[in-house]
FIGU-963381 format. One record per residue (C-alpha): x, y, z. Coordinates in steps of 0.5 Angstrom, whole numbers, always signed. Layout:
R    c1    c2    c3
R     X     Y     Z
...
END
This chain:
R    c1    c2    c3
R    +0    +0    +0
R    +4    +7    -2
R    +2   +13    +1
R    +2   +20    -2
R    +4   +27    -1
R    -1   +30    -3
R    -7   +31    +1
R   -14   +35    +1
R   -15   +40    +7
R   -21   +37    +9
R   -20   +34   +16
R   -21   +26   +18
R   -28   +26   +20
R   -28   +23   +27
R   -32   +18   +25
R   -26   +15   +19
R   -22   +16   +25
R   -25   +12   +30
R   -26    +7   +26
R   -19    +7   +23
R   -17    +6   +31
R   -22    +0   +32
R   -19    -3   +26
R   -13    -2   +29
R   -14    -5   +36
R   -17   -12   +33
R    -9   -13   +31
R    -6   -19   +33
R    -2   -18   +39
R    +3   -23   +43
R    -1   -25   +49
R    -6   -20   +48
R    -1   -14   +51
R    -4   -10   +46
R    +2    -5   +47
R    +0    +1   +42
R    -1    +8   +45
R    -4   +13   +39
R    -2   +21   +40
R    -7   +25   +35
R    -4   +31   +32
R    -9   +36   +28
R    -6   +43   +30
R    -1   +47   +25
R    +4   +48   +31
R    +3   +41   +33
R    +5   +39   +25
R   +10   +44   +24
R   +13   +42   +31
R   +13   +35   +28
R   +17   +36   +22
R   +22   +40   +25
R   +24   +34   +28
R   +25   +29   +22
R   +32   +26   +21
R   +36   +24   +14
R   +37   +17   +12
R   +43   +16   +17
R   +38   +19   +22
R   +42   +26   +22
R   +40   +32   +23
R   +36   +36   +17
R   +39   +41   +14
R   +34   +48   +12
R   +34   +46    +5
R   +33   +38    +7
R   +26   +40   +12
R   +24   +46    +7
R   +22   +40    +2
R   +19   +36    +8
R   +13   +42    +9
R    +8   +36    +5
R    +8   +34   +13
R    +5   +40   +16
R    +0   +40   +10
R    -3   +33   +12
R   -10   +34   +16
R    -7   +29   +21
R    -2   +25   +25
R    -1   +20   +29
R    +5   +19   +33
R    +5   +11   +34
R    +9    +9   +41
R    +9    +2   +45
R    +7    +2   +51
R   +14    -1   +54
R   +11    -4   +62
R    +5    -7   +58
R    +9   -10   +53
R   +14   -12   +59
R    +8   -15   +64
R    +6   -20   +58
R   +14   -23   +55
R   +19   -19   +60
R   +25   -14   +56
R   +23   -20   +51
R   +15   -16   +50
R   +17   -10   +50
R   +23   -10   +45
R   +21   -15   +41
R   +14   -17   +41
R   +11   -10   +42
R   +15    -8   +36
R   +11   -14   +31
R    +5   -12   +34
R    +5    -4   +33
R    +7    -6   +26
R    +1   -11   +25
R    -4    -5   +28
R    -1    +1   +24
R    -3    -4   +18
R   -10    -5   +20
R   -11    +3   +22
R    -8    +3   +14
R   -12    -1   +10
R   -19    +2   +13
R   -17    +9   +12
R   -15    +6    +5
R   -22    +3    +4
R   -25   +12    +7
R   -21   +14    +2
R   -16   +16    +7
R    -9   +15    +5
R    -2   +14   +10
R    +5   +16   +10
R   +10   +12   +15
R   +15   +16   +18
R   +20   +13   +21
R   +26   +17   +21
R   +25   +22   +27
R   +29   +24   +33
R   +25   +21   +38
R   +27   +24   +44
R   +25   +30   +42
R   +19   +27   +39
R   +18   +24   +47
R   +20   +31   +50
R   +16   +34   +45
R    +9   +30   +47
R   +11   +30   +54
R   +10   +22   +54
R   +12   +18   +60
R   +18   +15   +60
R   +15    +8   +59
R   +13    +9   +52
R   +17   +10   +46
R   +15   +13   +40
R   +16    +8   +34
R   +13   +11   +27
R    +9   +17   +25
R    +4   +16   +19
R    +1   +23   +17
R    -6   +21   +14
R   -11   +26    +9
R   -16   +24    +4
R   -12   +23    -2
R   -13   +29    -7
R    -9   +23   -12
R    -7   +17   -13
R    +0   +14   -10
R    +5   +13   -14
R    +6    +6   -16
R   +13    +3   -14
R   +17    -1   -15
R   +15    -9   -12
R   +20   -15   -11
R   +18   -21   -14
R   +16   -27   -11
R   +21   -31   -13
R   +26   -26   -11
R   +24   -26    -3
R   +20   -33    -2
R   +24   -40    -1
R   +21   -47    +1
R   +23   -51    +7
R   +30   -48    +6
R   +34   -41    +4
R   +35   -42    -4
R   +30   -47    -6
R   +25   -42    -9
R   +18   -44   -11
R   +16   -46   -18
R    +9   -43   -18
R    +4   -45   -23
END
């Protein structure tokens, strides 16, 4: 699922929201934990507060050039920052839990907020390179949870841009590394 930059400056209705997050909720997660924790930003402060603390590739600072080509963040009506819930991860699986487990499990309901919204006609953009400390100081988050992934959501004012996909015979093996499929 690819997501766009360009959005419309319609708000997400409440209603698409709370079922993205129901959708959500429903993800399977170990032992039940349910280690997700939702921040929603709607403000332009907020937004603008947010794309300062984007980071390059190598999860360096941005220079001016670089973050004045990131402003499509403060243009998308929402976004969530996706944080696990480190003592409730822990309770279930221990240091295990919380820093494995819960990271699956916050991957698989980030997926489910992701393909209702695609069926409201709301499209999502992950970020994954932010300062996440700032990001925590920033959202006053506790110290027992940790920002993961922001995704920036907006009704789609265009079709993503298709990208390039593997195919299966490129990541998929049987029984053992190297022997690949034959698909009929």
């Amino acid at each position: 699922m690819e997501g766009t930059g360009c959005y419309s400056s319609a708000k997400i209705k409440t209603a698409d929201l709370q079922k993205m997050l129901t959708a959500m909720k429903s993800a399977p997660s170990a032992s039940n934990a349910q280690p997700w924790e939702v921040v929603v930003i709607e403000s332009g402060k907020g937004k603008q507060n947010i794309q300062k603390i984007f980071l390059d590739q190598q999860f360096r600072p941005l220079t001016d050039e670089q973050r004045s080509s990131n402003s499509w963040i403060t243009k998308a009506p929402m976004i969530l920052v996706m944080a696990i819930d480190t003592m409730r991860a822990n309770a279930k699986f221990g240091r295990l839990g919380a820093e494995r487990f819960a990271l699956v499990d916050l991957g698989g309901a980030g997926q489910n907020l992701l393909l209702c919204g695609k069926e409201l006609g709301i499209s999502g953009t992950f970020v994954r390179n932010f300062d996440i400390d700032m990001v925590s100081n920033m959202l006053q988050l506790p110290g027992h949870v940790k920002p993961v992934y922001l995704i920036a959501l907006g009704y789609s004012q265009e079709p993503p841009a298709k990208r390039p996909m593997l195919e299966l015979k490129d990541f998929v093996h049987r029984e053992l590394w190297g022997n690949y499929p034959q698909w009929d």
